[in-house]
Wavefront OBJ file of the C-alpha trace (Angstrom):
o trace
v 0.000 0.000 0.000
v 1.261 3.588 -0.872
v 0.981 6.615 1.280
v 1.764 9.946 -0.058
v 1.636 13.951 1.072
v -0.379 15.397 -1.144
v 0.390 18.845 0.734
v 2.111 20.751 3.343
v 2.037 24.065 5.140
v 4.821 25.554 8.147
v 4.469 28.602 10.298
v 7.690 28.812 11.386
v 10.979 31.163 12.440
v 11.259 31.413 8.698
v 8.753 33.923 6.362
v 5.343 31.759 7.059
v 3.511 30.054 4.501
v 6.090 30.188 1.941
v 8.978 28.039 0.699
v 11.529 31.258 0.480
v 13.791 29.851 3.169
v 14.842 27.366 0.825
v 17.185 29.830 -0.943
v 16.350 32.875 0.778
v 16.323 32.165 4.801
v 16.254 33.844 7.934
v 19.274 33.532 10.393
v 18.936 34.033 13.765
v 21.095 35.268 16.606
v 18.940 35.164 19.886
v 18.448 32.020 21.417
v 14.659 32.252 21.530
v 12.461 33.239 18.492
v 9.202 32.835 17.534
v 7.186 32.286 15.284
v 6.730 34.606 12.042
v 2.635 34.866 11.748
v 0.828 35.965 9.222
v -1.766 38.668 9.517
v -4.822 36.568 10.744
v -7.431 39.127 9.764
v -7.188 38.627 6.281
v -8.172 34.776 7.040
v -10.155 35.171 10.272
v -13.383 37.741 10.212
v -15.585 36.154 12.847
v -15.470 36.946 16.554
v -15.143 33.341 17.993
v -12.058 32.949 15.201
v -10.494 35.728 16.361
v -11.035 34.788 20.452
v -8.776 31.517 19.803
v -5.322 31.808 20.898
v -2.363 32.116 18.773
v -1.769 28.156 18.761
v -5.049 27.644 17.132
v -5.249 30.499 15.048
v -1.834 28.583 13.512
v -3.522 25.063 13.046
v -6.575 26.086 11.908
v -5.383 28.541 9.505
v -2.321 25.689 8.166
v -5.482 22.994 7.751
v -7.626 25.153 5.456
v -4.851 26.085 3.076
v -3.425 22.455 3.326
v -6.762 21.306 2.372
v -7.172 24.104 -0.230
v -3.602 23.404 -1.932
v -4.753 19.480 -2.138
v -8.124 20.335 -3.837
v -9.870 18.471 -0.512
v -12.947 20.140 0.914
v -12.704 17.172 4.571
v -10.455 14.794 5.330
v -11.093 11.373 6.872
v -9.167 11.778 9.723
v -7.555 14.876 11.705
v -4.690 13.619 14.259
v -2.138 16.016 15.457
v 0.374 15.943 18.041
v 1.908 18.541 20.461
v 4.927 18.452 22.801
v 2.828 20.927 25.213
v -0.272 22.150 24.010
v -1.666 25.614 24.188
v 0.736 27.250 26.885
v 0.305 30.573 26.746
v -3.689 29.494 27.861
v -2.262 26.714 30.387
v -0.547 29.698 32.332
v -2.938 32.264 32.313
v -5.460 29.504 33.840
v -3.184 28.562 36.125
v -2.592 31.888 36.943
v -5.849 33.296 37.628
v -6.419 29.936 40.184
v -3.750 31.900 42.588
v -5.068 35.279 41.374
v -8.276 34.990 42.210
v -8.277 32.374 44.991
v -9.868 29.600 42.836
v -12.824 31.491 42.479
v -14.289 33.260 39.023
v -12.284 31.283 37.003
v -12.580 31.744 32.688
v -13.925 28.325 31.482
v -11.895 29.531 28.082
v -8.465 29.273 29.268
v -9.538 26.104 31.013
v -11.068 24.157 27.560
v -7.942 26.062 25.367
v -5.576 24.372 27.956
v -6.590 20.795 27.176
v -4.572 19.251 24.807
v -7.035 17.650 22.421
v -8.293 20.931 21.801
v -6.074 21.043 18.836
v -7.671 18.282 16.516
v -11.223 18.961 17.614
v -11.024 22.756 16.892
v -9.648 21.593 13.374
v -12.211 19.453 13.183
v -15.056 22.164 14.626
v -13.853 24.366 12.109
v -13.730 22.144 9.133
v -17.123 20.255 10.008
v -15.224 17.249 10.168
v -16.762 14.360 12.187
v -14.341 11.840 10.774
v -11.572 10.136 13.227
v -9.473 12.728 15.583
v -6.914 12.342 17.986
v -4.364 14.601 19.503
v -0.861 12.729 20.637
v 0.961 14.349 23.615
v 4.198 12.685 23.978
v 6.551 15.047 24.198
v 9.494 15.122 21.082
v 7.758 12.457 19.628
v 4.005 13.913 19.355
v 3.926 14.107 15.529
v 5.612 10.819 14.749
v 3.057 9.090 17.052
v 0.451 11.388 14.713
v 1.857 10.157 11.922
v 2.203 6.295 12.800
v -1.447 6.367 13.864
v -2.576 7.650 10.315
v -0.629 4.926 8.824
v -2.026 2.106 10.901
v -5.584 3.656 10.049
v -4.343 3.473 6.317
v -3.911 -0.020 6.943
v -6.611 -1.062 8.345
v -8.508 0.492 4.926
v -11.134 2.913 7.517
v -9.777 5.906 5.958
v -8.534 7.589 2.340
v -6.996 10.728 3.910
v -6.037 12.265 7.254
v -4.839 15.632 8.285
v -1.874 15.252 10.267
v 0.204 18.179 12.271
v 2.554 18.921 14.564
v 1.822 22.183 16.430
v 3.919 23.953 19.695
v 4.653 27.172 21.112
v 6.997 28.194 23.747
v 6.300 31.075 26.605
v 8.676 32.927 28.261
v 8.430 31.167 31.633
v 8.665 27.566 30.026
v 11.637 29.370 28.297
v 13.464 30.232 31.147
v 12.452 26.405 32.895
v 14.188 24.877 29.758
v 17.626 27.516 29.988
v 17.992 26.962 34.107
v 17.885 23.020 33.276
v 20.090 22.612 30.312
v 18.087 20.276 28.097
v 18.632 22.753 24.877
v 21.860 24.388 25.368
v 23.206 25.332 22.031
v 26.697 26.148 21.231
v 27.395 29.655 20.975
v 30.846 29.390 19.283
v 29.334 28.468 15.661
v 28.987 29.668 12.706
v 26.168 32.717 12.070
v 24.859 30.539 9.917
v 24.702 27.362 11.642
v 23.419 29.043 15.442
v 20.390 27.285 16.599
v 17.691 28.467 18.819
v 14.503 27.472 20.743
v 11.661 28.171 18.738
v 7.956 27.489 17.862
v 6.525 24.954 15.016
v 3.830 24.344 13.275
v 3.156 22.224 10.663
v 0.237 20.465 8.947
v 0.459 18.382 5.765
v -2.742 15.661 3.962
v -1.878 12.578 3.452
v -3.579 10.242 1.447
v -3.693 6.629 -0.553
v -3.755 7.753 -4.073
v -1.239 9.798 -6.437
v -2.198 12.933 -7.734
v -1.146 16.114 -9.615
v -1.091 17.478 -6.279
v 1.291 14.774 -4.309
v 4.919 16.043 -2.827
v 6.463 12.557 -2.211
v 5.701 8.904 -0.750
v 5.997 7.886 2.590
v 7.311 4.450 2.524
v 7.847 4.060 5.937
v 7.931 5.199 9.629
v 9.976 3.440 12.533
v 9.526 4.393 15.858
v 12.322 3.291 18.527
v 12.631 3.706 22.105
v 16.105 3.569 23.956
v 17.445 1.538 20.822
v 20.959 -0.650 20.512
v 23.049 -0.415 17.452
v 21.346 -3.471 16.613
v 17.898 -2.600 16.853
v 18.591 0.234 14.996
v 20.164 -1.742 11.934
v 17.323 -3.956 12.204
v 14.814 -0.783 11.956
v 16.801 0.223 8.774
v 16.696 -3.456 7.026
v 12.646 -3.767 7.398
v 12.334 0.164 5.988
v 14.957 -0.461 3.566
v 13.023 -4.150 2.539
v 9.746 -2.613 2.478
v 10.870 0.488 0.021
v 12.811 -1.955 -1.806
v 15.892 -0.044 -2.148
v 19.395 -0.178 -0.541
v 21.159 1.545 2.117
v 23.098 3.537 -0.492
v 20.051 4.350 -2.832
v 19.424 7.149 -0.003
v 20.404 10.233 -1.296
v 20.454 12.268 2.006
v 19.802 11.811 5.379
v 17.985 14.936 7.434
v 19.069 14.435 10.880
v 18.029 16.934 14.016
v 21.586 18.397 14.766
v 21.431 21.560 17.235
v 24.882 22.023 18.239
v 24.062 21.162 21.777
v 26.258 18.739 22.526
v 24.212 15.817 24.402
v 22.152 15.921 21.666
v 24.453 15.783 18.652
v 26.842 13.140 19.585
v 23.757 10.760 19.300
v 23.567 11.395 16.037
v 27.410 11.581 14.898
v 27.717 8.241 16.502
v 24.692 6.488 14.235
v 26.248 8.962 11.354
v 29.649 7.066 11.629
v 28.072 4.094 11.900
v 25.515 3.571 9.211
v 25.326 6.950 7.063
v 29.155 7.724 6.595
v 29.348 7.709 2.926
v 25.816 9.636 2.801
v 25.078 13.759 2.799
v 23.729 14.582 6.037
v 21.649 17.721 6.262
v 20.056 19.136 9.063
v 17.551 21.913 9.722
v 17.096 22.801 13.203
v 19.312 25.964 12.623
v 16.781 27.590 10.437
v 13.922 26.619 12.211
v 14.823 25.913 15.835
v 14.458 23.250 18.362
v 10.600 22.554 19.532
v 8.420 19.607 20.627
v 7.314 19.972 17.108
v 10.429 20.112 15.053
v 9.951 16.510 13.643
v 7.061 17.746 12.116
v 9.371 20.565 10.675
v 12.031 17.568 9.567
v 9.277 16.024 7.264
v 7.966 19.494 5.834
v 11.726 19.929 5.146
v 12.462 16.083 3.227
v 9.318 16.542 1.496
v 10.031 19.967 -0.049
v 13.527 18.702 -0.906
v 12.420 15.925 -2.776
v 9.407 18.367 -4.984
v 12.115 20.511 -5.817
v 14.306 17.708 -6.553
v 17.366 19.001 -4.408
v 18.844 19.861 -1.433
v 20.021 23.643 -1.246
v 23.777 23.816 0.528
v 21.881 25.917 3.276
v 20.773 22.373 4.806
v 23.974 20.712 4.481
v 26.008 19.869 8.093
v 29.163 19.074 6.686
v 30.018 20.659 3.054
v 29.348 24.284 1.679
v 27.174 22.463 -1.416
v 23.723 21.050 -1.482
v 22.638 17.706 -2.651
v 21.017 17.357 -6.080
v 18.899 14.779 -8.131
v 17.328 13.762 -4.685
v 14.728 11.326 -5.101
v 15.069 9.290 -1.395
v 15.679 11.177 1.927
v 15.800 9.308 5.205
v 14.501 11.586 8.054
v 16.100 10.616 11.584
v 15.602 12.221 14.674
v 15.186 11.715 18.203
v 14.026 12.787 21.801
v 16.416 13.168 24.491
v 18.294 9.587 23.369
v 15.212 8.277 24.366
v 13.057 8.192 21.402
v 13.982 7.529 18.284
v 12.467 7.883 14.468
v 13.033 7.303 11.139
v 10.848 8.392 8.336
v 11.673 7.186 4.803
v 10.236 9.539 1.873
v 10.467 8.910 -1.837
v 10.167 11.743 -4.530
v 7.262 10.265 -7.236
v 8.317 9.344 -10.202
l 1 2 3 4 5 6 7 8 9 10 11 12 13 14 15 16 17 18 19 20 21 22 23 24 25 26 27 28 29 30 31 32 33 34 35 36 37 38 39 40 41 42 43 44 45 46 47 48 49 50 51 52 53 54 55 56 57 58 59 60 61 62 63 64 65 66 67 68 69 70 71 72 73 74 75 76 77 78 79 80 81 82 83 84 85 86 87 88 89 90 91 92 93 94 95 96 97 98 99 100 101 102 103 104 105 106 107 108 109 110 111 112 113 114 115 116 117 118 119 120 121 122 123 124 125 126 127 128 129 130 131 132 133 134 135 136 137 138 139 140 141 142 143 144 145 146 147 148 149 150 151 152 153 154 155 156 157 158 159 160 161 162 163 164 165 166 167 168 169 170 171 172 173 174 175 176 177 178 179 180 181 182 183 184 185 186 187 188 189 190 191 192 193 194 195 196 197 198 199 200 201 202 203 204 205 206 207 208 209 210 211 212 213 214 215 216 217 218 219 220 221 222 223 224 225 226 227 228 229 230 231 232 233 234 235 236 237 238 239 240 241 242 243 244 245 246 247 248 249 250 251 252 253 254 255 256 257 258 259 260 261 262 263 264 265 266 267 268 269 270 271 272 273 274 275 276 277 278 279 280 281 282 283 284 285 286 287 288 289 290 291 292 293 294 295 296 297 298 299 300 301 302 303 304 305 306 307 308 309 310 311 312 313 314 315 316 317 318 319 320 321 322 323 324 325 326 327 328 329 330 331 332 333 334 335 336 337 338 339 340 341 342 343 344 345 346 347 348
C-alpha cells in the first residue's frame, strides 16, 4: 500500500507560509524566536475565530490552506500531536487559580488548555466528524500522529487524514528549559549554523492515491525507544526491505543536529556508523528546536524531494547542497530516548 503527502504548510521562524527559506532564509542570533505569523485578519473575520489563541489560530489557519492546496474540501481523519499544548492558555489559567483564589475562574483558558483541543477545533472548524486524535508525547508527538494515520491506512477505515505537529513556547517555560540545560546550544558556531529554541507548526494531507497534487511517498515510519546499534540496523533493514531499495540508494539523510552537545553526539555516533558515505543535512538551525520540530524535519524532506534538491543551506558538513534527490531518510530523536526514522520517496 502507498501513502503519499499530497500537501504541506509551516508557520515557522522562517517567512510563514512560503517556501523562500529554501534559498532565501532567515538567520537568527537570539536564542529564543518565535514564530513569524501571518496577519490573521485577512483569514479570520468572525469573533469566535479571532477569540482563539495564537496556537489555534496557527492550526486552523495551516489545515484550510493544506486542504485548499490538495483540492480536498474534509479529510477522513484529523490527528495532530503537540509536545505541550496551548501554553500561553495553560498559564494564564493557572494563573488566575492563585489570582483569584480559585474562584471566578474563565472556562476559556480552562477548555484552550486541554490538549485535544487542537484536533477537535480543526475538526469544529472544518465540520469534520471523521476520526481525531491529539498525541501528547513530548518530542515524539507528531511521529506518534503520523504512525497512527498509517495504521488507520492499513486497516482500509480511511482515504486521507490531516496530520500536524503544532507547539509554542512562553517565556516562563523558556526560562524552565535555559535553568535546566536540556537545549543548550553552542554559541561558538557559525552565524549561519546558530540554533535556537523556537515554535513549530506544521500540517500536511496525506492520502492513498497519487495525484497532480502529491509532494512525495511515505514508505515508511519506525519508531524506537532507547534503541541498541542493533535494533537500529534492524529498523533500517525492514524500511529499507519494504521500500525496496538499498542503504546507499538514499540520497540524504535529514538528521536533528542543534549544536548542543548531548544531543548531537547521538547522532554523529549512528552517522559514523551507518550513514558515513551519505550527505547529512540538518535543519534545526533555520527553524529551531521545539516539541514539534519533527514535524518541521518532514515538511523539510518533502520539499527537498518536490524541488528535486537539497540547497547547501541544509547541508552539516560541506558548503554544497545535494542534487537529483529522489530518497531522503529523516532521523531524529528525543532526548536519546526516542527515536524515528521516516523514509520519503520523490514520485516518479
Amino acid at each position: 500500500m502507498s501513502i503519499y503527502i499530497q500537501s504541506a504548510k509551516q508557520l515557522s521562524a522562517q517567512k510563514p507560509l512560503l517556501d523562500e527559506w529554501f534559498d532565501n532564509p532567515v538567520y537568527y542570533e537570539q536564542a529564543r524566536v518565535q514564530t513569524i505569523d501571518p496577519d490573521f485578519t485577512y483569514y479570520f473575520s468572525s469573533l469566535p475565530e479571532r477569540r482563539r489563541c495564537l496556537l489555534l489560530k496557527r492550526a486552523v489557519l495551516l489545515s484550510r490552506l493544506t486542504l485548499k492546496e490538495a483540492s480536498v474540501e474534509i479529510p477522513d481523519a484529523i490527528i495532530s500531536g503537540t509536545g505541550l499544548g496551548c501554553l500561553y492558555n495553560t498559564e494564564k489559567f493557572l494563573n488566575s487559580i492563585t489570582d483569584n483564589d480559585e474562584k471566578f475562574l474563565q472556562p476559556t483558558y480552562f477548555i484552550q488548555s486541554t490538549h485535544n483541543i487542537l484536533s477537535s477545533t480543526i475538526a469544529i472548524d472544518l465540520k469534520c466528524h471523521g476520526y481525531n486524535s491529539t498525541y501528547v508525547n513530548r518530542g515524539v508527538s507528531f511521529e506518534n500522529s503520523l504512525l497512527d494515520a498509517i495504521m488507520q491506512f492499513e486497516q482500509e477505515r480511511i482515504q486521507t487524514a490531516l496530520v500536524g505537529g503544532f507547539d509554542e513556547l512562553t517565556d516562563e517555560y523558556y526560562q524552565i528549559f535555559k535553568r535546566i540545560g536540556i537545549w543548550n546550544f553552542a554559541t561558538d558556531t557559525s552565524p549561519k549554523k546558530k540554533c535556537f529554541t523556537g515554535e513549530a507548526a506544521v500540517s500536511m494531507l496525506i492520502g492513498k492515491t497519487k495525484n497532480e497534487h502529491t509532494i512525495c511517498e511515505i514508505n515508511d515510519v519506525k519508531l524506537l525507544y532507547k534503541p541498541t546499534h542493533e535494533q537500529i540496523k534492524e529498523a533500517l533493514d525492514a524500511i529499507l526491505a519494504k521500500a525496496g531499495c538499498a542503504l546507499s540508494d538514499i540520497d540524504a539523510v535529514l538528521t536533528g543536529l542543534n549544536t548542543y552537545k548531548e544531543n548531537d553526539k547521538i547522532y554523529r555516533d549512528r552517522i559514523d556508523y551507518f550513514f558515513k558515505n551519505i550527505p547529512i543535512l540538518q535543519y534545526k538551525h533555520l527553524f529551531g528546536e521545539s516539541f514539534s520540530s519533527s514535524a518541521i524535519s518532514v515538511y523539510v524532506a518533502s520539499t527537498c524531494l518536490r524541488k528535486g534538491y537539497a540547497p547547501a543551506v541544509l547541508s552539516a558538513d560541506k558548503e554544497t547542497g545535494v542534487n537529483h534527490i529522489k530518497r531522503i531518510l529523516v532521523y531524529n530523536h528525543y532526548r536519546n530516548k526516542s527515536h524515528s526514522f521516516v523514509l520519503l520517496s520523490a514520485c516518479l
